[in-house]
C-alpha positions as CSV (number, residue, x, y, z in Angstrom):
1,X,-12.1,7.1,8.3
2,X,-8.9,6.4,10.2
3,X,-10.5,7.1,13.6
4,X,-13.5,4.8,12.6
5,X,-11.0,1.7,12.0
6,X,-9.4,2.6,15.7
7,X,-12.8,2.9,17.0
8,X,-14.1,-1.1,15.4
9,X,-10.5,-1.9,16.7
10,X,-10.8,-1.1,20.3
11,X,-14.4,-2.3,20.5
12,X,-13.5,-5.4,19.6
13,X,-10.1,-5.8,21.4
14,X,-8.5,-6.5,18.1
15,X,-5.6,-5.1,16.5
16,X,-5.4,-3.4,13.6
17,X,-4.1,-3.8,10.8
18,X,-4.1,-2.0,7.3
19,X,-3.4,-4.0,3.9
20,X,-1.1,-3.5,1.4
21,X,-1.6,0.2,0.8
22,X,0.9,2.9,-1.0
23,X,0.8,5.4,-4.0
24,X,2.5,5.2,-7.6
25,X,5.7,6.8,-7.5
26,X,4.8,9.8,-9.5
27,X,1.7,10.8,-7.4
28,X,1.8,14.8,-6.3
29,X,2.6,14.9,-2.6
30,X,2.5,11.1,-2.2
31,X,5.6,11.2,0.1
32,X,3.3,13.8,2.6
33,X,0.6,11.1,2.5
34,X,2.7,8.6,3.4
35,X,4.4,10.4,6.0
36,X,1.3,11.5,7.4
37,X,-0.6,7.8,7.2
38,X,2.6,6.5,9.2
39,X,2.2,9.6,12.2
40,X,-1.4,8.2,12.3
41,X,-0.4,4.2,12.5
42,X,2.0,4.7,14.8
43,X,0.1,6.8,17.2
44,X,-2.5,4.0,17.2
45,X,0.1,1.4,17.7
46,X,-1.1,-0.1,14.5
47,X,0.6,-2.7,12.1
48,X,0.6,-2.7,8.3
49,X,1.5,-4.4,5.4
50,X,2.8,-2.8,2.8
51,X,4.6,-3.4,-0.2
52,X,6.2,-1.4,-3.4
53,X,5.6,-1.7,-7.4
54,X,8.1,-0.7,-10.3
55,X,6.2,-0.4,-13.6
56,X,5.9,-3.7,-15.2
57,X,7.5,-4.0,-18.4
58,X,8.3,-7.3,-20.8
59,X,12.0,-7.2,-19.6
60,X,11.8,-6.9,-16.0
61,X,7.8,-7.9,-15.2
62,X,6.8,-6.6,-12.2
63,X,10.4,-5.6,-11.2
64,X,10.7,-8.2,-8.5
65,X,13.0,-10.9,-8.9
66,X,11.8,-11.2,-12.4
67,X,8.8,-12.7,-11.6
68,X,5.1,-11.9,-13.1
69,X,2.8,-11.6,-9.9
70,X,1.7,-7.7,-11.0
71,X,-2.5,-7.9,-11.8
72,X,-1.8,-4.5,-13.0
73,X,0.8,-2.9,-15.8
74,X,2.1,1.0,-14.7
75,X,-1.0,2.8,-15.9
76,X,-3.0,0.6,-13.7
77,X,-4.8,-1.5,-16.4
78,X,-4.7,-5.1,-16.2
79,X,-1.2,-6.6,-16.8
80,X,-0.8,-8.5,-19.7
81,X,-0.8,-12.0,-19.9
């Protein structure tokens, strides 16, 4: 998939860029993913945006600054409202 976003990329003299991407904190081997999707970025010169989660909870919503922006809770149903 990765070399077919460099390949749409280059074709059209564009950048690229990949979203907001990540994996939950518990995931098995997430931090090899990671690592692995960063190699591929940076050997493609490519920019990203990415962000980080805590579980949202009643205390500390999404675990930003106290704010409520989370569409999902930590089992990756729809947050409450």
């Amino acid at each position: 998939m990765f070399d077919s976003w460099i390949a749409l990329s280059t074709a059209w003299g564009a950048p690229l860029l990949l979203g907001e991407y990540g994996a939950p904190a518990d995931t098995e081997e997430g931090d090899a993913y990671l690592t692995s999707l960063h190699a591929l970025l940076d050997g493609a010169l490519a920019s990203t945006r990415s962000g980080s989660t805590r579980p949202w909870t009643d205390a500390l919503k999404d675990g930003w600054n106290g704010q409520d922006f989370s569409i999902t809770d930590d089992h990756a149903r729809g947050a409450p409202t």
